[in-house]
DRENROSE-905408 format. One record per atom (N, C-alpha, C): x, y, z; atom name; residue number from 1; residue in three letters. Coordinates in steps of 0.05 Angstrom, whole numbers, padded with zeros to 5 digits. Layout:
BEGIN
SITE        x        y        z   atom     n   res
SITE        X        Y        Z     CA   NUM   ALA
...
# end
This chain:
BEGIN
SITE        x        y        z   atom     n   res
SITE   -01111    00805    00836      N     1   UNK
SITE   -01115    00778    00827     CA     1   UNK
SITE   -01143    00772    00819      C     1   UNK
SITE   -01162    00783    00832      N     2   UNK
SITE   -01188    00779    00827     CA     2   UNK
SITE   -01199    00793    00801      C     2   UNK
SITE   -01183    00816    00798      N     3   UNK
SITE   -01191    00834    00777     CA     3   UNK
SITE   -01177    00814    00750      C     3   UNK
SITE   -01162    00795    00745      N     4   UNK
SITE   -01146    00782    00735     CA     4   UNK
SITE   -01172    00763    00726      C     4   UNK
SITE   -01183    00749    00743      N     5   UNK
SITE   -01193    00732    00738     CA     5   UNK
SITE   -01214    00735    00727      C     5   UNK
SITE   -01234    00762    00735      N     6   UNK
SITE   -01256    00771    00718     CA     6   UNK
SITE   -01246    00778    00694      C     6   UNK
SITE   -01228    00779    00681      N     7   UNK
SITE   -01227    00790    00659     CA     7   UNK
SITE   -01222    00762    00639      C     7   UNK
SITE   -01210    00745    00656      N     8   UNK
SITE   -01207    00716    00640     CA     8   UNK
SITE   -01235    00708    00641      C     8   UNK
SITE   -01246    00704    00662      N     9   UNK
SITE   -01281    00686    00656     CA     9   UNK
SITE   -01296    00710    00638      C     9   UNK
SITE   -01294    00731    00635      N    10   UNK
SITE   -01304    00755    00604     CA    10   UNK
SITE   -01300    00746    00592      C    10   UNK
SITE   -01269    00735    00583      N    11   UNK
SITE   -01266    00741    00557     CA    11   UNK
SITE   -01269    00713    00549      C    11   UNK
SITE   -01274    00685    00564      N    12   UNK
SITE   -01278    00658    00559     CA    12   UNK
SITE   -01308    00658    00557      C    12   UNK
SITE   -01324    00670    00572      N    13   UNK
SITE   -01363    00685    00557     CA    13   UNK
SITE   -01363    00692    00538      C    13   UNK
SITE   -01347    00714    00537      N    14   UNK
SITE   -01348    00736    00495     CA    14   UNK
SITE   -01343    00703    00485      C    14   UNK
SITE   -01323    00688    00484      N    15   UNK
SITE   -01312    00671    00468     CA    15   UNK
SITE   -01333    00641    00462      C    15   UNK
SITE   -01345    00642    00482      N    16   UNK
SITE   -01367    00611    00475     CA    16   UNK
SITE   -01389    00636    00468      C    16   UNK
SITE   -01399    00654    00476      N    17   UNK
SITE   -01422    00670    00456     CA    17   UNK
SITE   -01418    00663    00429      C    17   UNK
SITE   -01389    00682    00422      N    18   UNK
SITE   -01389    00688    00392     CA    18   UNK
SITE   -01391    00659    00384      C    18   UNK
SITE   -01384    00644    00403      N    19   UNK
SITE   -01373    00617    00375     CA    19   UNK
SITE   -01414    00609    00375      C    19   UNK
SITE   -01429    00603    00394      N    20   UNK
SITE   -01449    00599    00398     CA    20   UNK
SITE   -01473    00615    00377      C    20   UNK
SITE   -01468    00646    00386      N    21   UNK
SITE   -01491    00651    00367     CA    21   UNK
SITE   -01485    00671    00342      C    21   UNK
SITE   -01465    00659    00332      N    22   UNK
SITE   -01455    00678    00306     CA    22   UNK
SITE   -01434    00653    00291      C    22   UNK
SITE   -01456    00637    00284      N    23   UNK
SITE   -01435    00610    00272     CA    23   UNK
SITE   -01436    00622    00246      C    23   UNK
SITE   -01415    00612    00238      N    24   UNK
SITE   -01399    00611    00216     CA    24   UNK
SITE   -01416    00595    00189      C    24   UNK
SITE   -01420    00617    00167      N    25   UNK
SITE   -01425    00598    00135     CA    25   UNK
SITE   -01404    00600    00120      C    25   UNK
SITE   -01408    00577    00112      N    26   UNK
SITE   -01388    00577    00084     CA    26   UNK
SITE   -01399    00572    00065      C    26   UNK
SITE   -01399    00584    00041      N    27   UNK
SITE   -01413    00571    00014     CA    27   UNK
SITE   -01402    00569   -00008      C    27   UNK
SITE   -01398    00555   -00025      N    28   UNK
SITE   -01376    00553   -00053     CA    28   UNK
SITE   -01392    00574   -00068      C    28   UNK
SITE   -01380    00588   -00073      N    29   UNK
SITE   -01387    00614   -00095     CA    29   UNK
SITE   -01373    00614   -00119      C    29   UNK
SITE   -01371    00580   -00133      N    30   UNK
SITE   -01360    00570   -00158     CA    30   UNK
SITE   -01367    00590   -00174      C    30   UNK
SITE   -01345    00606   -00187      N    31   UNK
SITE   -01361    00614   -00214     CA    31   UNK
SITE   -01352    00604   -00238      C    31   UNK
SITE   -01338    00584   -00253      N    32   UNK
SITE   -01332    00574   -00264     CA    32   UNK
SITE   -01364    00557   -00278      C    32   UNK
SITE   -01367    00555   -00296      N    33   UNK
SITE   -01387    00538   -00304     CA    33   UNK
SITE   -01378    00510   -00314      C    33   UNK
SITE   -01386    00484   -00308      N    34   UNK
SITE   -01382    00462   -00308     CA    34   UNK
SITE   -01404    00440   -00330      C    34   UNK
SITE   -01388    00434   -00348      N    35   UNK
SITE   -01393    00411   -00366     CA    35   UNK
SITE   -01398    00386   -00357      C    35   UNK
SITE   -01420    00383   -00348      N    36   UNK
SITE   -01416    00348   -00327     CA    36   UNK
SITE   -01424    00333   -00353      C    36   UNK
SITE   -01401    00306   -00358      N    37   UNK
SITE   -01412    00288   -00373     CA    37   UNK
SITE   -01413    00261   -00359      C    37   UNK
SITE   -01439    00250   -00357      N    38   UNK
SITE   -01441    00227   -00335     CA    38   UNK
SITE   -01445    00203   -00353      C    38   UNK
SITE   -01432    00189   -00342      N    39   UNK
SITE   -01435    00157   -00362     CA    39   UNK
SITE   -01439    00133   -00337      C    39   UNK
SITE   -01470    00122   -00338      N    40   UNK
SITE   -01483    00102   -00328     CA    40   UNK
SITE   -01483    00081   -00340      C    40   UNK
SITE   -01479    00056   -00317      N    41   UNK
SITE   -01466    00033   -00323     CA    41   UNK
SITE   -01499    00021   -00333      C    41   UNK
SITE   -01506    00013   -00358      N    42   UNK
SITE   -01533   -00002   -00361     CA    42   UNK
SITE   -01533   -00021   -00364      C    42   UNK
SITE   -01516   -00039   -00360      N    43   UNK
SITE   -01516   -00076   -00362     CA    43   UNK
SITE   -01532   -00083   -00341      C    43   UNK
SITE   -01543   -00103   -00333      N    44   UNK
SITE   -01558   -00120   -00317     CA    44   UNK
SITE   -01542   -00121   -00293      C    44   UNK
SITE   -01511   -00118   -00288      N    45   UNK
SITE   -01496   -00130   -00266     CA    45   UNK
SITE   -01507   -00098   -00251      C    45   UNK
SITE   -01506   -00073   -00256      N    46   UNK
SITE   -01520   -00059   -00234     CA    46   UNK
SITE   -01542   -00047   -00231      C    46   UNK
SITE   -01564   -00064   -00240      N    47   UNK
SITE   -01591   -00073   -00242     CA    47   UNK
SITE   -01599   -00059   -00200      C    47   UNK
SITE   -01579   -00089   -00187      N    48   UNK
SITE   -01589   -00089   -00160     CA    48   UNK
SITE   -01574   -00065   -00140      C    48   UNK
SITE   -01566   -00048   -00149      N    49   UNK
SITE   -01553   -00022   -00143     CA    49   UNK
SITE   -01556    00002   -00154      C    49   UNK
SITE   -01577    00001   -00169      N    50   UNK
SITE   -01574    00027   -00184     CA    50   UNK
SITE   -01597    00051   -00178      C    50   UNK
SITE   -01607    00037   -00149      N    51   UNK
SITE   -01625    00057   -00137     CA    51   UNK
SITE   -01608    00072   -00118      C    51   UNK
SITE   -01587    00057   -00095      N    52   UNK
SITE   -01561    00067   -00083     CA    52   UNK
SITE   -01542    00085   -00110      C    52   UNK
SITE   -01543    00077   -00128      N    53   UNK
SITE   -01518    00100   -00143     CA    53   UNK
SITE   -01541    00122   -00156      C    53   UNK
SITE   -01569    00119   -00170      N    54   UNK
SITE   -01572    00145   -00177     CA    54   UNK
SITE   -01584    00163   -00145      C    54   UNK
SITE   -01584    00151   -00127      N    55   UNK
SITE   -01586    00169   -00098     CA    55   UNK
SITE   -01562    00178   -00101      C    55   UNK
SITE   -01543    00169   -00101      N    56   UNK
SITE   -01521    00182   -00097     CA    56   UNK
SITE   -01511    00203   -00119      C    56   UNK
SITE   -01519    00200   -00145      N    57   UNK
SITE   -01516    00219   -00164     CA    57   UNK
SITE   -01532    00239   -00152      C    57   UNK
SITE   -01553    00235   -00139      N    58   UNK
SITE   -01575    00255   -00143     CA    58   UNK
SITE   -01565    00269   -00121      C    58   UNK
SITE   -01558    00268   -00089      N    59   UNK
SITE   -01551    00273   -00080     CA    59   UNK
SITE   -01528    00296   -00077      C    59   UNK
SITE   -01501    00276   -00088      N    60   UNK
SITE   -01479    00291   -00088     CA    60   UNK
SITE   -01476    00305   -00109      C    60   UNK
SITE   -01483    00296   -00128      N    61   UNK
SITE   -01471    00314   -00160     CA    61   UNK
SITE   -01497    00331   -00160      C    61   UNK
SITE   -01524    00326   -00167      N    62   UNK
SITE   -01534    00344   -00179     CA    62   UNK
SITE   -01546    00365   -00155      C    62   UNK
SITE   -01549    00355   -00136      N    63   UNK
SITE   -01559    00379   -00112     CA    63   UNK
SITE   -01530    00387   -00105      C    63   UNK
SITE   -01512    00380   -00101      N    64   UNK
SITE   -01493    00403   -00094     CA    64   UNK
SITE   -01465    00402   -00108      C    64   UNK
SITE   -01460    00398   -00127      N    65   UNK
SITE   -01443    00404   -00154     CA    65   UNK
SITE   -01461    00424   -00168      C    65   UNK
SITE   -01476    00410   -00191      N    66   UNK
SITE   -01487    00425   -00215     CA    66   UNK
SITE   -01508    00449   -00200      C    66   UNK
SITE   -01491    00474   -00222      N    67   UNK
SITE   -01503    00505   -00218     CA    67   UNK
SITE   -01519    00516   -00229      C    67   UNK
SITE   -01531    00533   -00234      N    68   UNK
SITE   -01554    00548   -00262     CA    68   UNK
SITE   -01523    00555   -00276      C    68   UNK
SITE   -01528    00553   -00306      N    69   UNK
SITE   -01516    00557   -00316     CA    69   UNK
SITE   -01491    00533   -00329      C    69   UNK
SITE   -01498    00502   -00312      N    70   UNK
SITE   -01478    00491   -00318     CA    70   UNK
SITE   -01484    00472   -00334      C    70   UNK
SITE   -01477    00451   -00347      N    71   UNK
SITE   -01490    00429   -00371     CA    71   UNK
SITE   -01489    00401   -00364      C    71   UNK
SITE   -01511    00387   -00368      N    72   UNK
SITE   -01496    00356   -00357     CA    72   UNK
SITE   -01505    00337   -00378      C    72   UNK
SITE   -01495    00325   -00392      N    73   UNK
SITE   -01500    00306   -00415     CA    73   UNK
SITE   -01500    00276   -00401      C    73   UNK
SITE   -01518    00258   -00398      N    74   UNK
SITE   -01523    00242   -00388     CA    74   UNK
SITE   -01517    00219   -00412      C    74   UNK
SITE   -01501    00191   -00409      N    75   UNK
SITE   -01508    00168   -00429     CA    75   UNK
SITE   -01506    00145   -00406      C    75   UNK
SITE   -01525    00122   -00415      N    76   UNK
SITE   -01524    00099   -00403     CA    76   UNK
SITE   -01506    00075   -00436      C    76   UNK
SITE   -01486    00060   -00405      N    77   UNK
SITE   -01468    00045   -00421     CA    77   UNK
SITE   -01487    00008   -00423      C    77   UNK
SITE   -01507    00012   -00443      N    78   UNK
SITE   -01509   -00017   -00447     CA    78   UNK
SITE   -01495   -00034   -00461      C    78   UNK
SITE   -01510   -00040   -00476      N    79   UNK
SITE   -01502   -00063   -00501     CA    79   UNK
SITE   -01489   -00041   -00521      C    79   UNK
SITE   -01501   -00020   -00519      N    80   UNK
SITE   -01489   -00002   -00540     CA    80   UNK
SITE   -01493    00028   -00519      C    80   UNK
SITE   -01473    00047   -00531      N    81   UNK
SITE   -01465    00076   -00509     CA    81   UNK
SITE   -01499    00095   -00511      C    81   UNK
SITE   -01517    00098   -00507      N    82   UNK
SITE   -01541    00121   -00508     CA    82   UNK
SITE   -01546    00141   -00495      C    82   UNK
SITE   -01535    00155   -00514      N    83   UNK
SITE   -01547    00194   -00496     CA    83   UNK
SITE   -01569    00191   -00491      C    83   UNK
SITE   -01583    00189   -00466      N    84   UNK
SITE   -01607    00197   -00452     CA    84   UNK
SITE   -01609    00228   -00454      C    84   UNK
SITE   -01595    00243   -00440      N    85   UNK
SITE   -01607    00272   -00428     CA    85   UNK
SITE   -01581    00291   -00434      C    85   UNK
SITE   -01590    00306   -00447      N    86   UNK
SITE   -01573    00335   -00448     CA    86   UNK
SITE   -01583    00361   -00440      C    86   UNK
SITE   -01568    00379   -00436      N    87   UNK
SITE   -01584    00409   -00422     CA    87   UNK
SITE   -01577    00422   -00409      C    87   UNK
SITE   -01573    00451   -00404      N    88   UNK
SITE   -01564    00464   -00390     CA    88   UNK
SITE   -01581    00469   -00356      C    88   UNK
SITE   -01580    00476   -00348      N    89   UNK
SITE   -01587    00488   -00317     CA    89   UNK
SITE   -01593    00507   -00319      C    89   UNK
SITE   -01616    00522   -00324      N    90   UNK
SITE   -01624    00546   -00320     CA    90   UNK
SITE   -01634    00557   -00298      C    90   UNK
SITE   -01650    00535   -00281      N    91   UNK
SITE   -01656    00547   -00258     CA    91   UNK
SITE   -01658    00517   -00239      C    91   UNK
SITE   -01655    00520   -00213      N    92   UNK
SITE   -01652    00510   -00200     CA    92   UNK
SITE   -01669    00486   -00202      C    92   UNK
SITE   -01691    00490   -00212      N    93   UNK
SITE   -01716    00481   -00218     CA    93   UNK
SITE   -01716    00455   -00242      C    93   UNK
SITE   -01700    00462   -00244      N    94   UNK
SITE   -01685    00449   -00279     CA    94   UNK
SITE   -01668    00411   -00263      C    94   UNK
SITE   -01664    00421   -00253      N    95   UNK
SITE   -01648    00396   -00226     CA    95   UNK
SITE   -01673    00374   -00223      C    95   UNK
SITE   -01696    00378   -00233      N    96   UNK
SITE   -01718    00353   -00223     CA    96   UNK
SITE   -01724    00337   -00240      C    96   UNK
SITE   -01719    00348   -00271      N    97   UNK
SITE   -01719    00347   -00297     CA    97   UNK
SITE   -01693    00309   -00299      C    97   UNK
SITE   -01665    00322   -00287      N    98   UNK
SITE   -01649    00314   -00283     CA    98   UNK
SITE   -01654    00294   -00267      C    98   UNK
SITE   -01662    00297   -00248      N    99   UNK
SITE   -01673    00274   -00226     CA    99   UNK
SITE   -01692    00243   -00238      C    99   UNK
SITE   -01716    00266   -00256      N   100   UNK
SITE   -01731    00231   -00263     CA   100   UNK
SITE   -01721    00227   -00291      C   100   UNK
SITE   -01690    00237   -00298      N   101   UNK
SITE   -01694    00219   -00318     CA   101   UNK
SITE   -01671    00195   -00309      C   101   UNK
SITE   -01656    00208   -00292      N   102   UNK
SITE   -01643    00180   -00273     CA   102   UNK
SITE   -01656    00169   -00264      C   102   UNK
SITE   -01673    00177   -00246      N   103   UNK
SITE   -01695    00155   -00241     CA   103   UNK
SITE   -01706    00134   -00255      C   103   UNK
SITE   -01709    00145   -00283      N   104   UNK
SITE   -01718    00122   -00299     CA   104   UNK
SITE   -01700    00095   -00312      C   104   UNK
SITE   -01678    00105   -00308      N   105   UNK
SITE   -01653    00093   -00334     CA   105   UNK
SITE   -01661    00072   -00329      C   105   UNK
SITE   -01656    00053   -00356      N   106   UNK
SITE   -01665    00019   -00349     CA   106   UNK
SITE   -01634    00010   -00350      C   106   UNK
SITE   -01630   -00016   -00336      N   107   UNK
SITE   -01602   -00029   -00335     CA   107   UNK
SITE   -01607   -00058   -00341      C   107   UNK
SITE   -01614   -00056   -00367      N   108   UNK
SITE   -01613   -00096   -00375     CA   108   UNK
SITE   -01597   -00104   -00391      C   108   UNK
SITE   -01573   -00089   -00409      N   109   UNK
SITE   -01553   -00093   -00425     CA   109   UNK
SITE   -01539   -00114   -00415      C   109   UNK
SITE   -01525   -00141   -00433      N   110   UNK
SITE   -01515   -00157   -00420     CA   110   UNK
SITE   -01487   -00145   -00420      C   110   UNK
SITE   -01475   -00127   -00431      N   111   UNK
SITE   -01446   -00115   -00436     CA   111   UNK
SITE   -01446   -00082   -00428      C   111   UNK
SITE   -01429   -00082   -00411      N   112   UNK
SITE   -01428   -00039   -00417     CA   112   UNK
SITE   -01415   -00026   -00440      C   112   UNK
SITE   -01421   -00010   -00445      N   113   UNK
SITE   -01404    00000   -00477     CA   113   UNK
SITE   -01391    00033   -00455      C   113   UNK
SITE   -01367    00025   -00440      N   114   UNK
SITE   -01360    00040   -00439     CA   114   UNK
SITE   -01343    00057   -00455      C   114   UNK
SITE   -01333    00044   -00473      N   115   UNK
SITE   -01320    00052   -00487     CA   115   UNK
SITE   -01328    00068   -00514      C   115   UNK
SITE   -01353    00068   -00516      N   116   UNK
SITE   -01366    00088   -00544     CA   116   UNK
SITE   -01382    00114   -00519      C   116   UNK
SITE   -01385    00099   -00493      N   117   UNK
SITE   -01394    00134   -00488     CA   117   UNK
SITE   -01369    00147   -00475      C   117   UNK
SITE   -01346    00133   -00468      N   118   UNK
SITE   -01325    00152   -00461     CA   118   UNK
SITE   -01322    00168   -00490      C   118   UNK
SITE   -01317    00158   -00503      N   119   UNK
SITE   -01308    00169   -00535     CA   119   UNK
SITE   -01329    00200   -00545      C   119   UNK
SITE   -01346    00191   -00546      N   120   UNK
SITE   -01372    00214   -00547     CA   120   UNK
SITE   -01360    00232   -00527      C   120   UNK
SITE   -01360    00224   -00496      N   121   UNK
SITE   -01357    00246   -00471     CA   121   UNK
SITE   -01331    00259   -00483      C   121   UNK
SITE   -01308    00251   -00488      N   122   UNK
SITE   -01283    00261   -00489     CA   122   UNK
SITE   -01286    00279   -00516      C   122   UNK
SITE   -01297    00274   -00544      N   123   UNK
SITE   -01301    00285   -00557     CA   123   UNK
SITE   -01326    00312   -00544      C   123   UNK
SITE   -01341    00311   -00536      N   124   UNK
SITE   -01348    00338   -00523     CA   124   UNK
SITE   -01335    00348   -00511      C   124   UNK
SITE   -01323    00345   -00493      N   125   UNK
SITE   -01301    00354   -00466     CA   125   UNK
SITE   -01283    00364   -00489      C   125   UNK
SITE   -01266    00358   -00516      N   126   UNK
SITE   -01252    00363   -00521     CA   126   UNK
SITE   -01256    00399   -00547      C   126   UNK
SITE   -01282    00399   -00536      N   127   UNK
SITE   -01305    00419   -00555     CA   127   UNK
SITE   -01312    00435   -00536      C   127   UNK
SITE   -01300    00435   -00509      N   128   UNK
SITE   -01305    00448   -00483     CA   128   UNK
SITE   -01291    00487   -00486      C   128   UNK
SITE   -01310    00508   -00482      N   129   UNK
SITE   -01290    00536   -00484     CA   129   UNK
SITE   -01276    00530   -00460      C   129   UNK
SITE   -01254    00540   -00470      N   130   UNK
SITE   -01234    00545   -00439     CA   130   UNK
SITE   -01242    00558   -00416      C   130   UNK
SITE   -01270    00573   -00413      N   131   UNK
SITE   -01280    00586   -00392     CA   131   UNK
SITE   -01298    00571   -00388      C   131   UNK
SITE   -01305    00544   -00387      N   132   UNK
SITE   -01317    00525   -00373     CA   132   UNK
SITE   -01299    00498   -00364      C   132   UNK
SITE   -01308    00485   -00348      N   133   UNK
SITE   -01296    00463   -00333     CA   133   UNK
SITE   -01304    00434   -00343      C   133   UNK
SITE   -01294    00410   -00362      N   134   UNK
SITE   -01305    00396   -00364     CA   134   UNK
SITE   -01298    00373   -00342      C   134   UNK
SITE   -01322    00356   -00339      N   135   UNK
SITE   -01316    00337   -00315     CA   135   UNK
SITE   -01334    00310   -00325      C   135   UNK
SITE   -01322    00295   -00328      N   136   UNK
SITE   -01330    00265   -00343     CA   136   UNK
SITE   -01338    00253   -00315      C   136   UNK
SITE   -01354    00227   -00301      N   137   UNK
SITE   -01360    00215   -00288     CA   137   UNK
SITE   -01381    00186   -00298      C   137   UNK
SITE   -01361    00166   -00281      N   138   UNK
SITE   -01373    00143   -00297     CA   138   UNK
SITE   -01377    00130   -00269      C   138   UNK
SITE   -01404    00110   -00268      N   139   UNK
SITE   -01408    00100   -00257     CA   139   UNK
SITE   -01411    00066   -00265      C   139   UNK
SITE   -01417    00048   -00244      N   140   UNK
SITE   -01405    00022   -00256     CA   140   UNK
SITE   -01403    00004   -00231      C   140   UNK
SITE   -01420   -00022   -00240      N   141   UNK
SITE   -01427   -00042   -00222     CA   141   UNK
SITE   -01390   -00060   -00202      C   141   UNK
SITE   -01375   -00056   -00231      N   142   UNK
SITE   -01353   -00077   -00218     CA   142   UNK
SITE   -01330   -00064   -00243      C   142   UNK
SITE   -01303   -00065   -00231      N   143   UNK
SITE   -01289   -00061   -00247     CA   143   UNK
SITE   -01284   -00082   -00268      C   143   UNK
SITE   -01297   -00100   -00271      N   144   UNK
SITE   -01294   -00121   -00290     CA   144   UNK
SITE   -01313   -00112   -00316      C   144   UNK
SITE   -01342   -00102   -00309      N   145   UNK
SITE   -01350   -00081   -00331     CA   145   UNK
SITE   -01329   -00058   -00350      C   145   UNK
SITE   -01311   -00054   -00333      N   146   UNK
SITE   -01288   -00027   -00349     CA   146   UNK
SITE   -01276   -00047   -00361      C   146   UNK
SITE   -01255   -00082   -00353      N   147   UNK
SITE   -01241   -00090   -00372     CA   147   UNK
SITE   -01240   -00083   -00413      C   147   UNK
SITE   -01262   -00086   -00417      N   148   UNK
SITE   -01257   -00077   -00454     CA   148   UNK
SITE   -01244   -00042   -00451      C   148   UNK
SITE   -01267   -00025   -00441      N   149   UNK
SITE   -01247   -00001   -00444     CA   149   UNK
SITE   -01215    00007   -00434      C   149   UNK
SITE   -01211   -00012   -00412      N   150   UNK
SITE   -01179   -00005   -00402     CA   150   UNK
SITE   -01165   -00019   -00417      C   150   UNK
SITE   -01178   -00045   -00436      N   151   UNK
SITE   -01159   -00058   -00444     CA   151   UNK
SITE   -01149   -00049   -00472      C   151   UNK
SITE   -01175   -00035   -00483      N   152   UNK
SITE   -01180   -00043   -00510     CA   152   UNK
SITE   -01162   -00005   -00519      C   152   UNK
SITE   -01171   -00013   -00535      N   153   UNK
SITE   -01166    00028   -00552     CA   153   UNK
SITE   -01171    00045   -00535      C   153   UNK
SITE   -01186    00047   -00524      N   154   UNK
SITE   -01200    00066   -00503     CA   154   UNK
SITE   -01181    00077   -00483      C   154   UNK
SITE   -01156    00054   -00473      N   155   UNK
SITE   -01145    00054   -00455     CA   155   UNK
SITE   -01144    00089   -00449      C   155   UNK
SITE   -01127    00100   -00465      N   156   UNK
SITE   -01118    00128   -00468     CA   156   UNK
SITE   -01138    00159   -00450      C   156   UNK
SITE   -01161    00136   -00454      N   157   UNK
SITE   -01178    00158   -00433     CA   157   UNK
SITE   -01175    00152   -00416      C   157   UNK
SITE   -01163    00144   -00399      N   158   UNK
SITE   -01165    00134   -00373     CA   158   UNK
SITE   -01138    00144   -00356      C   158   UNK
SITE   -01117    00154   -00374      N   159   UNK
SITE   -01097    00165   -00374     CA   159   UNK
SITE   -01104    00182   -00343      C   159   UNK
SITE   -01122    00203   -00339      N   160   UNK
SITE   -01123    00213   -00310     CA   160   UNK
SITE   -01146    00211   -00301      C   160   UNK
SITE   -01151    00201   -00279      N   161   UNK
SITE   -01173    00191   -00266     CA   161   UNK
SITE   -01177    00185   -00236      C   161   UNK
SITE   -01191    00184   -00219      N   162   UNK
SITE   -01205    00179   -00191     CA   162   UNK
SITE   -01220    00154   -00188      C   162   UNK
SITE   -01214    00142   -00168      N   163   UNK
SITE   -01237    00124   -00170     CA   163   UNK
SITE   -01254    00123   -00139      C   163   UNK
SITE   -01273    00113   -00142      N   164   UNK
SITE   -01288    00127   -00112     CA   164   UNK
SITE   -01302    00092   -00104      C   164   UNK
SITE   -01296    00078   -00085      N   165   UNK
SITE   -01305    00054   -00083     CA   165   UNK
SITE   -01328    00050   -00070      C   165   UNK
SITE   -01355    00051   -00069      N   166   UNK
SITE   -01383    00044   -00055     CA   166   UNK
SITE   -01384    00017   -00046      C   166   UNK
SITE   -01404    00008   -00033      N   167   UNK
SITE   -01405   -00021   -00023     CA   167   UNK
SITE   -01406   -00042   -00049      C   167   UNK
SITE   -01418   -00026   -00062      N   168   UNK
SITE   -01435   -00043   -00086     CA   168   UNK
SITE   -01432   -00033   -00111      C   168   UNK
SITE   -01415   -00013   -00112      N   169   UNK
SITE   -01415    00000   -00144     CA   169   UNK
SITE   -01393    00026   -00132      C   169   UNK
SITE   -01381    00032   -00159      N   170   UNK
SITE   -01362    00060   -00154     CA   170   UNK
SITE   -01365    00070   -00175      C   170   UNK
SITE   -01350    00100   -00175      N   171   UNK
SITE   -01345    00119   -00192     CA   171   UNK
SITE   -01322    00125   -00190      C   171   UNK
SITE   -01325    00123   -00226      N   172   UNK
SITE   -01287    00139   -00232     CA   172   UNK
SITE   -01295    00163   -00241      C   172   UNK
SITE   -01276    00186   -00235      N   173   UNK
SITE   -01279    00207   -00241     CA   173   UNK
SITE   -01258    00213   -00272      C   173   UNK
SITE   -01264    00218   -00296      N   174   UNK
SITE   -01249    00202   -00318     CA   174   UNK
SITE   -01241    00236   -00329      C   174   UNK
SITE   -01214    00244   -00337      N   175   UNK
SITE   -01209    00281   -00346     CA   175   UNK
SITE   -01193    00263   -00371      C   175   UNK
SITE   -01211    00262   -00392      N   176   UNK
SITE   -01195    00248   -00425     CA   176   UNK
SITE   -01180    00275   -00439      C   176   UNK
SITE   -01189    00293   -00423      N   177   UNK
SITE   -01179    00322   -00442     CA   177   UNK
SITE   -01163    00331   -00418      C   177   UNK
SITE   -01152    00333   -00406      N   178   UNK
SITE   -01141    00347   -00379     CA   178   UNK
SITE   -01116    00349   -00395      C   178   UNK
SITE   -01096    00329   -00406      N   179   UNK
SITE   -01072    00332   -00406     CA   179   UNK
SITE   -01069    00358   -00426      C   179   UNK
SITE   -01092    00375   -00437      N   180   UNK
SITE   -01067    00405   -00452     CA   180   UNK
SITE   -01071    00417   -00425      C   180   UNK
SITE   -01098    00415   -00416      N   181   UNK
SITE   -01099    00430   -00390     CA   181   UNK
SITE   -01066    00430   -00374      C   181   UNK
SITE   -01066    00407   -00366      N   182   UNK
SITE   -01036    00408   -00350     CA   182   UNK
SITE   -01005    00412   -00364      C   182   UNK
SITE   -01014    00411   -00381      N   183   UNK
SITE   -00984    00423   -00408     CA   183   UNK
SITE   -00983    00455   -00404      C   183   UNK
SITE   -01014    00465   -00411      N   184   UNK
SITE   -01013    00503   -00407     CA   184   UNK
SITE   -01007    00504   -00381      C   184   UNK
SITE   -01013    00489   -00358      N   185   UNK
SITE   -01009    00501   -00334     CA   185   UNK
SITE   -00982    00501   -00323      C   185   UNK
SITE   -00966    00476   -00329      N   186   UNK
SITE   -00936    00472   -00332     CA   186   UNK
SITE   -00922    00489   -00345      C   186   UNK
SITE   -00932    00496   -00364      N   187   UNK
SITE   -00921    00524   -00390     CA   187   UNK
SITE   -00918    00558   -00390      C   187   UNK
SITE   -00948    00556   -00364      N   188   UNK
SITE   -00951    00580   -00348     CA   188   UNK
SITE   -00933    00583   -00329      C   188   UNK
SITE   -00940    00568   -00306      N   189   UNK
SITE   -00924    00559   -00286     CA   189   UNK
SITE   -00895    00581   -00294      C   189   UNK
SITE   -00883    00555   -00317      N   190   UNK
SITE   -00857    00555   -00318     CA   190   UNK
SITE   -00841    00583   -00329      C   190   UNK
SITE   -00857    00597   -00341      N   191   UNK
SITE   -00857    00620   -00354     CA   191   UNK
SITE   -00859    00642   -00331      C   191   UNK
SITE   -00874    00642   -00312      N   192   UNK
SITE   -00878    00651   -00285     CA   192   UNK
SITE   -00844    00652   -00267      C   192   UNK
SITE   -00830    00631   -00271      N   193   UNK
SITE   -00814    00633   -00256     CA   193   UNK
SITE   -00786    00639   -00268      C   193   UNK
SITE   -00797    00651   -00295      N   194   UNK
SITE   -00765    00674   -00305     CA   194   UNK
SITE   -00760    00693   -00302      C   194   UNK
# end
């Protein structure tokens, strides 16, 4: 019985060691290269948030999304759609570049033109090689800023999408080109199972 029990308090030691000093990494070893096209809300309404959302761009998307090797086309949605920043990722280094020019974006537009930089983003995305990933992301004070694009022509981009709600501002995650994507994969798929 005793010999029973040393072998249970062993093997409950080996078991808080290993977990203790041999912890566990995990790291995304994406190799896919990714097309980020970001569209910033520049009207005046997220003027008083737009130090909380480009932290949060800076944060989540460009320190741990975007890779060496990946692209991110930046436009702010004022009065009218403006490509600010385009460029690939060459080196990690390249990410600070990225940083002050969000840092800088001005937001005094009295209207967002989401709808001329979705159009631009979807027309790149739609110029995307199939061995890269395009990924649209829009940011935006209130969903009352999106009314003209959901309402208007535009609607059609909006077809598949995410929306991510912050205290003060959200992001939709916007795929205007996804649907051949999900036609070949349905097509594959289906071809797979004859």
């Amino acid at each position: 019985m005793a010999m029973k029990s040393n072998i249970i308090r062993f093997l409950l030691i080996l078991i808080v060691l290993v977990t203790f000093l041999f912890p566990l990494y995990a790291e995304d070893k994406r190799t896919i290269p990714v097309d980020m096209y970001l569209i910033i809300d520049g009207s005046s309404s997220i003027q008083s948030f737009k130090s909380d959302a480009v932290k949060w761009i800076n944060e989540r998307v460009v320190d741990r999304i975007l890779i060496e090797g990946d692209k991110i086309t930046i436009w702010t949605a004022g009065d009218n759609a403006q490509l600010i920043y385009s460029d690939t990722i060459v080196t990690s280094a390249g990410k600070a570049g990225i940083k002050d020019k969000l840092n800088t974006i001005t937001t005094s537009g009295k209207t967002a033109d989401f709808t001329g930089a979705l159009r631009e983003a979807a027309s790149r995305a739609s110029q995307t090689s199939r061995d890269r990933l395009a990924v649209t992301m829009l940011i935006t004070a209130s969903a009352e800023g999106l009314e003209p694009a959901l309402t208007g022509s535009a609607q059609g981009l909006f077809r598949w999408f995410r929306s991510e709600k912050y205290e003060r501002w959200q992001v939709l995650i916007v795929a205007p080109d996804i649907g051949r994507n999900v036609q070949q994969s349905a097509v594959a798929y289906m071809s797979s199972r004859r």
